[in-house]
N, C-alpha and C positions, 0 to 999 in steps of 0.2 A: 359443495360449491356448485353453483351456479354454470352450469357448460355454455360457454359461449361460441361464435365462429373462431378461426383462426386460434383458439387455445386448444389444439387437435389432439390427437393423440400421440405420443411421441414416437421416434424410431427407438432403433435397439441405442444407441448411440449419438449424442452430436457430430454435425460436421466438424472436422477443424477446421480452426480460422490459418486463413491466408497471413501473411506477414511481413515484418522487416527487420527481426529478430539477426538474424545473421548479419546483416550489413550494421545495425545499431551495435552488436559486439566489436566489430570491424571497427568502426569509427572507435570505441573508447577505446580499442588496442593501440592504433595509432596515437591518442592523445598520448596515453598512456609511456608509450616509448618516445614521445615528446615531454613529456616532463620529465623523465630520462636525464635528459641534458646529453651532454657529449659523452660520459662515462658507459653510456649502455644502459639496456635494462635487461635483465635473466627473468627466466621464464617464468621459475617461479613467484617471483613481481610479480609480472603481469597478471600470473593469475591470479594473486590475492588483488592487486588494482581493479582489475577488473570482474571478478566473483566469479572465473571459468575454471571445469574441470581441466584436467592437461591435456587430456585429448581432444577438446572444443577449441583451446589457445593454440595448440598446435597443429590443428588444421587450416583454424585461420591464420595464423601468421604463415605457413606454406602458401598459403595463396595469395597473402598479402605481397613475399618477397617473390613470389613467380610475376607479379604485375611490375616489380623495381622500389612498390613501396614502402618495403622494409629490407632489410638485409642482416644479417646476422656474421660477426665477427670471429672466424675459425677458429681463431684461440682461447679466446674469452669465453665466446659461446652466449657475447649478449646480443640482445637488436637495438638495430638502429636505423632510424629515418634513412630509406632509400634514395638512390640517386632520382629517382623520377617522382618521388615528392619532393626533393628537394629540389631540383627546376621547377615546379609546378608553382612550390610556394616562393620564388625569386620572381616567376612572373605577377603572385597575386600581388606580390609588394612593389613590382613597378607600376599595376596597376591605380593602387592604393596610395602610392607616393605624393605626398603635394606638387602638387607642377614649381618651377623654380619662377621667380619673381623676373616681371617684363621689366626690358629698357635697360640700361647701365646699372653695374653694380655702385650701393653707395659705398660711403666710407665704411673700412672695414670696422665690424661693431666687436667690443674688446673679447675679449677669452672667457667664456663662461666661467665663474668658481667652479672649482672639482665640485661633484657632489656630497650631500655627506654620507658616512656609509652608514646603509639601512640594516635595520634590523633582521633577523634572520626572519622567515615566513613559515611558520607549522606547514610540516608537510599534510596534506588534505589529497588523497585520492581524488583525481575528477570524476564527475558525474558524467557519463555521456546523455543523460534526461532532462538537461536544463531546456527545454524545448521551447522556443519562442509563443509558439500557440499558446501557451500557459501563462503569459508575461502579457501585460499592458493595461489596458484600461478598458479593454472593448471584445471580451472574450465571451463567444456562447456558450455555453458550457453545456444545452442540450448537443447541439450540434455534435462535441466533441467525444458525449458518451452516449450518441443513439444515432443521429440523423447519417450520418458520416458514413456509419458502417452499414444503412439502409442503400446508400450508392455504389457502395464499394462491393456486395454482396447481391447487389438486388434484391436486399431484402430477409429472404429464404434463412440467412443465418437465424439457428435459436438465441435467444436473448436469455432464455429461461429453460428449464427443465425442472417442471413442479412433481415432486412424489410425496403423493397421500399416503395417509396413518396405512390405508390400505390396501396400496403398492399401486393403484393409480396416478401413471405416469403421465401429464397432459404438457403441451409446448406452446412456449410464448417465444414469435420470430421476431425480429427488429423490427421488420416494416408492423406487423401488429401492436406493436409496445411504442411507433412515433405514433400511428393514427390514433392509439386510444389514449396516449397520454398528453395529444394536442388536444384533445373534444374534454379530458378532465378539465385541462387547462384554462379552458371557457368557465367549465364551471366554480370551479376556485376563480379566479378572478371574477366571478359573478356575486363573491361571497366578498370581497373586496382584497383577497389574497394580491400580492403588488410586490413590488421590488422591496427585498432586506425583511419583508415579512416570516414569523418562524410560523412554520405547520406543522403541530401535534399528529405522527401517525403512529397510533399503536392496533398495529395488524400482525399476524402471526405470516411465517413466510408463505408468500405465494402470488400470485402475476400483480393483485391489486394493490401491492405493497411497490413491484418497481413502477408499474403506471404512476403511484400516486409521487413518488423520489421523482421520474421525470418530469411529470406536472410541474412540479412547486418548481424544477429547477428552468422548467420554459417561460418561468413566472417571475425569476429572477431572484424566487426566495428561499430560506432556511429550509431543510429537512428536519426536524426533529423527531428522530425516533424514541419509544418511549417501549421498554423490555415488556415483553406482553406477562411477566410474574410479579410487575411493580402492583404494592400495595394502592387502594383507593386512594391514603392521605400522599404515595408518593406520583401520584399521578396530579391531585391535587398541587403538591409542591410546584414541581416542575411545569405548570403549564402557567402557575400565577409568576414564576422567577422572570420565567421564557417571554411574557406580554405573547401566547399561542395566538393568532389572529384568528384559526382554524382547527379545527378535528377532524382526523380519518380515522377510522374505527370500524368495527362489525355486533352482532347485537347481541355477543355473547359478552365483546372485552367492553362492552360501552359502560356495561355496569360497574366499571372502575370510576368513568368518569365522574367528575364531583354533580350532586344533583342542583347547586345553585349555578351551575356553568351558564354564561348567556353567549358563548362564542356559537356560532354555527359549525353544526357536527352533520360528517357524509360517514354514513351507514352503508356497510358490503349488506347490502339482501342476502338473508337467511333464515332457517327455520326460528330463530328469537326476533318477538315483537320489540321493534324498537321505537315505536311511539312515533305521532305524529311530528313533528317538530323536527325530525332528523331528514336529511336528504337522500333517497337512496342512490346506492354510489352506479350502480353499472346504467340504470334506467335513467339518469342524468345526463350521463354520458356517453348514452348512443342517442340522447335527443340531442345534445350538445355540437355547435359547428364546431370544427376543428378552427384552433387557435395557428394560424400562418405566420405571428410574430415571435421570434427567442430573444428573451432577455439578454443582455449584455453584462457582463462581471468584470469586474477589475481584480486584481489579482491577489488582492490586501480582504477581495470580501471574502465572508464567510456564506459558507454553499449547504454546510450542514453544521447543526451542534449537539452535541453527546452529553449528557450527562454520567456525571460518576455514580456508583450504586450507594441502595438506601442503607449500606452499614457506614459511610460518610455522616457527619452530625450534620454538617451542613453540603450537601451535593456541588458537585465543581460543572460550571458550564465550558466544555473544552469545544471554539470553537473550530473548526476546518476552512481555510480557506483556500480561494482556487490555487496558488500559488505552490501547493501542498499536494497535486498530480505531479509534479517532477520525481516526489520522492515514493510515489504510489505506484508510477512505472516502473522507475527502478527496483523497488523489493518488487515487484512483479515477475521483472524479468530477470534479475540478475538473486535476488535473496532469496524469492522461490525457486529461480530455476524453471521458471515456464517457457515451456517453448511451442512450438505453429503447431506440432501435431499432438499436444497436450490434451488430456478431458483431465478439467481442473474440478475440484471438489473440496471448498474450505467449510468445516461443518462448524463453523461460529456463529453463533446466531448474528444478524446484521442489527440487533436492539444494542452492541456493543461494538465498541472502537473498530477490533481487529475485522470482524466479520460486518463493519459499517464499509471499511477503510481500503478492505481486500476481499471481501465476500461480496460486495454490491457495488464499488464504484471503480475500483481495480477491471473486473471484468468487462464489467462497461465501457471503460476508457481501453479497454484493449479489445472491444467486439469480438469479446469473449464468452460462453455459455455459463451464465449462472443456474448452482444444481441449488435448488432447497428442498430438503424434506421436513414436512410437517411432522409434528407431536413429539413426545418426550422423547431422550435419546436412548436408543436400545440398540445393544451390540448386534445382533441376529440382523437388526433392520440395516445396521450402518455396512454388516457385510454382503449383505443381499444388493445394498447401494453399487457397492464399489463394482461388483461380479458383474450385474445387469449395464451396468453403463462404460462396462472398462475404462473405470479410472485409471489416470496413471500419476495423477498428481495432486495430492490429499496432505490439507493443512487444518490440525485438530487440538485442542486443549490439552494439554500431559493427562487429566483423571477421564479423559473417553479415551487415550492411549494407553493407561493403567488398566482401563476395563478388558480393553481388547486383551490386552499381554494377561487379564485374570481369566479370561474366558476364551482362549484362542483355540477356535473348534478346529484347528487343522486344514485349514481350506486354501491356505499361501499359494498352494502351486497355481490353484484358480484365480489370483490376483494378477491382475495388467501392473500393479504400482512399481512406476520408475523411480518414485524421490517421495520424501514423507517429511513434512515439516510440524515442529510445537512449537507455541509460545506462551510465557510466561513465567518459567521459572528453569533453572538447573535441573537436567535430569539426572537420575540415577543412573547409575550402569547397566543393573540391570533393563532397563528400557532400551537402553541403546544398545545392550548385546542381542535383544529380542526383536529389533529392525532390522540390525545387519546381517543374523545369524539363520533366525526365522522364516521373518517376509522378505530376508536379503535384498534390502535397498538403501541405499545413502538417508541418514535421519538430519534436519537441519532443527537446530536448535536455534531458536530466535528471541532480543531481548529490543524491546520498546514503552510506550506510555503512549495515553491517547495524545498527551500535547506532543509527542515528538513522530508517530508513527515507528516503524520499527528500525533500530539504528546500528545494533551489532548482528552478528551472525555468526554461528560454528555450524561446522559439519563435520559430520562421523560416516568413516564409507566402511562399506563393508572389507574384509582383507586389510584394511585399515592404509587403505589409499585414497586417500583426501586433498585437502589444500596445501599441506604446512613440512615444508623439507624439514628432516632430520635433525640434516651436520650442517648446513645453508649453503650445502655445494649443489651446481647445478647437475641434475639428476642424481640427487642421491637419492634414499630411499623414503619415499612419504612417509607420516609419521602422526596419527590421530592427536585429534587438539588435546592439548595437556587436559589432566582431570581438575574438574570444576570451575573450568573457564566459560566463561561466556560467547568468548569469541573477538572476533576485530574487527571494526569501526567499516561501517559500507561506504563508499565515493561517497562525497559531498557531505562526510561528517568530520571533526576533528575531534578526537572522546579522549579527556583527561583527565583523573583523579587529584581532588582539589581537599587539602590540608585543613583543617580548621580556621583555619586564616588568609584561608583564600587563594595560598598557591598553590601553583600546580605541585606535587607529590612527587620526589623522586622515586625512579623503579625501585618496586618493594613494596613501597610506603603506602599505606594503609589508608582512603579518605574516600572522597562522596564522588560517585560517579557525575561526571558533567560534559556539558558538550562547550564545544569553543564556540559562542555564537559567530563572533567575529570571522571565523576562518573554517565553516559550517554554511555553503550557499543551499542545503537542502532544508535546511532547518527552518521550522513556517511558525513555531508557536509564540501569541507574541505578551496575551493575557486569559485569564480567565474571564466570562461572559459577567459573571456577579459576586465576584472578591477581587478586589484591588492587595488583602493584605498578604490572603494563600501566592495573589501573585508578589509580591515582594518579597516572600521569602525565596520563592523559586529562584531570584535570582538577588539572592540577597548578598552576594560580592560584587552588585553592579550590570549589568544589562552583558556584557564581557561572555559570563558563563550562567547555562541555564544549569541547576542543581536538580538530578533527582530523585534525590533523598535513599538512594541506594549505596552502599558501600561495598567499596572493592580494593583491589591494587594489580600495578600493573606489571607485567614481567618484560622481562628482555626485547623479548620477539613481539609483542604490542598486544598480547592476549589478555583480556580482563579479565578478573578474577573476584567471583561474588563473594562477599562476606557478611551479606546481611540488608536487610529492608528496617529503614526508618518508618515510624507512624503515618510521613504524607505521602510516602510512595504510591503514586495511583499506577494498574496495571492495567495491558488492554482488553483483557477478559475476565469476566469477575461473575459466576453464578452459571458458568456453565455445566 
């Protein structure tokens, strides 16, 4: 590759990002012990409400009742809304109060009817990420995942940390990833790229892959990534489904592209001829003015689209929309467990959902260090990764966790790793006794779909001190999540197992994993891009509950329990 300014050489390590990680826990605590109600809430609530180990909940709530605004009941042992939130919020309500009506009262107006009594309301963990920045009709969305943390850092923070096949380490800052992906900017919109337009980039990882994600989104349009192992015809497929307005490419993957293509294609300069006809990417745009204007998004639009893989007959277009960062924060902060002084490291490729969703705009949205390492995966390479950059927080496919656990050269005690997350399917035991026992670290087990993003979560600690009490007395002894569980439902989901016929499943009861759309404010998915019919079965008891096509049941304590994958179960890593 091509060495340019400011893609330097990297330190041993990134910075860590600055933050507001602790006061965002703080704030879901307090809702938290607000939906409470008058009866209290125990700690171990809190902490499955809010995804904290007990020594995170219980430091923040010491500091919350040292201010007055929680307090905890001697005998019980629950919390409850303090005396000085509770004046706090008597004043917001006299604020807030309608003023009483001028002049004389008229006749008195008769008795309101009683009300009628409402239905009970599924209990739904709150989200403390519903975050108004995310909501409206008028949202930058570069802004929110580059420009922001250009101000807030001066800059300097890495955006990127690229390692080559051949352990050249180079760094992309923020301030270098706004300047070059305003002047790309120019040049896609030169090519007539515009608002709601989809842009084909099929690039392998590395800086020209986030330049070109922030381009198209200072453009106001789609990302479409395209797996850089798709075949020619499925390259073909997906760029005629998609109406591609654009190509980003280099001169090795371009020979995928179809040869009757007449879209305008930007070529990464390299050692392959890529014919007259194509744009080269970096000498366009260091001729290129920087673009000073950011697209606007509404919340309903879609900012990227994924397709599903070529063992699909016919490929699913899932798209993402802006509205779909409340639920990107939160597994960020609360399902991984990232925290300010984290070096995060998700080795998913970003060609797919998880590693689109939480490898490339997750970090972004939290001006955070994205690590990518180029070429095929090799265990040698991934722990050379972890040791040089002191990771401490590494999210990876179960078969590169399989690899490691078949070929572990003994080097644990050289690992920084504080927490180790998988997604996609139920682990073994064994995996999980070779995290905690091993690399002795908490392993988090995670279950999602591209349409929903990631929605349950378990954790396995080492000592076997986790989330989940015992006997359900407060302090009793933790107790690892039952065997073959999935885990339970993250804030702002409501997950129910749905019968044949639509109803919800009593505990026990054997039926298709679903979300409550209705009682679900994180849930963003709402069709597919080019099947109307894949989408009506998804939600083929009515818009109510989205279906997906997994089978489970549920037990007592609200643990899911897998039992099996249907034919249209799409998962969020596939060919890793």
């Amino acid at each position: 590759m091509t060495r340019h300014a400011d893609i330097a050489p990297a330190p041993a390590a990134p910075n860590a990002a600055g933050g507001t990680q602790s006061l965002e826990r703080a704030i879901a605590l307090l809702r938290a012990v607000a939906a409470a109600g008058t009866g209290g809430a125990r700690l171990a609530d809190l902490m499955t409400a809010v995804g904290l180990s007990k020594a995170t909940a219980h430091r923040l709530l010491t500091a919350l009742a040292r201010d007055g605004l929680v307090d905890q009941d001697a005998r019980s042992r629950r919390y409850h809304l303090g005396p000085d939130l509770v004046a706090l919020g008597d004043l917001a309500a006299l604020r807030h109060r309608p003023p009483p009506p001028l002049g004389p009262p008229e006749t008195a107006a008769p008795e309101p009817a009683p009300p009628e009594p409402a239905l009970p309301v599924p209990l739904v963990r709150a989200s403390a990420f519903l975050r108004p920045e995310y909501r409206g009709d008028a949202i930058a969305l570069a802004t929110l995942l580059c420009d922001r943390h250009v101000r807030a850092a001066d800059g300097a923070r890495a955006a990127l940390l690229h390692e080559s096949v051949a352990g050249q380490t180079t760094e992309l800052s923020f301030a270098r990833l706004a300047r070059d992906s305003a002047r790309f900017a120019s040049v896609l919109a030169g090519m007539g790229v515009g608002q709601g337009d989809r842009v084909a980039v099929l690039l392998p990882k590395g800086p020209e892959l986030l330049i070109t994600a922030l381009a198209i989104w200072r453009l106001g349009g789609v990302y479409m990534p395209l797996f850089t192992t798709y075949t020619t015809s499925a390259v073909a497929y997906r760029l005629a489904d998609s109406d591609a307005r654009a190509i980003v490419t280099n001169g090795f993957l371009r020979r995928k592209v179809p040869r009757d293509n007449s879209r305008p294609v930007v070529t990464v300069e390299g050692d392959e001829a890529f014919g007259p006809d194509a744009v080269p990417f970096w000498s366009s745009l260091h001729e290129a003015p920087p673009r000073a204007e950011v697209a606007r998004y509404r919340e309903s639009d879609a900012f990227a689209l994924i397709y599903t893989s070529e063992s699909e007959p016919t490929p699913l277009g899932v798209s993402l929309p802006v509205k779909a960062l409340s639920g990107i924060e939160q597994y960020m902060r609360i399902g991984l467990d990232l925290r300010d002084d984290d070096i995060y490291w998700n080795m998913a490729d970003p060609g797919w959902a998880y590693g689109a969703y939480y490898g490339l705009v997750g970090p972004l949205l939290l001006g955070r260090t994205t690590i990518f390492c180029d070429g095929p995966y090799d265990v040698r390479q991934g722990y050379r990764m972890l040791t040089k950059f002191g990771v401490t927080n590494l999210t990876a496919a179960p078969s590169q966790i399989r690899a490691w656990h078949g070929a572990d050269p003994g080097v644990s005690h050289q690992l920084a790793l504080r927490i180790l997350s998988v997604v996609g399917e139920p682990l073994p035991p064994d995996l999980i006794a070779w995290a905690n026992r091993t690399v002795k670290v908490p392993l988090l087990d995670q279950y999602g779909q591209r349409e929903t993003g990631i929605f349950i979560v378990n954790r396995y600690d080492p000592e076997g001190i986790g989330r989940y009490d015992a006997d359900g007395t407060e302090g009793g002894d933790a107790a690892q999540p039952p065997s073959g569980s999935l885990g339970r439902p993250m804030p702002g989901f409501r997950v129910v197992v749905l019968a044949p016929d639509g109803r919800e499943a009593p505990v026990g009861g054997v039926g298709e994993i679903a979300i409550d759309v209705d009682h679900s404010p994180l849930f963003w998915f709402e069709s597919y891009a080019n099947d109307p019919e894949r989408t009506a079965r998804r939600f083929r008891h009515g818009r109510r509950y989205y279906l997906t096509g997994d089978w489970a049941f549920l037990d007592t304590d609200g643990n899911i329990h897998y039992r099996g994958r249907a034919s249209d179960a799409i998962q969020m890593q596939q060919g890793e």
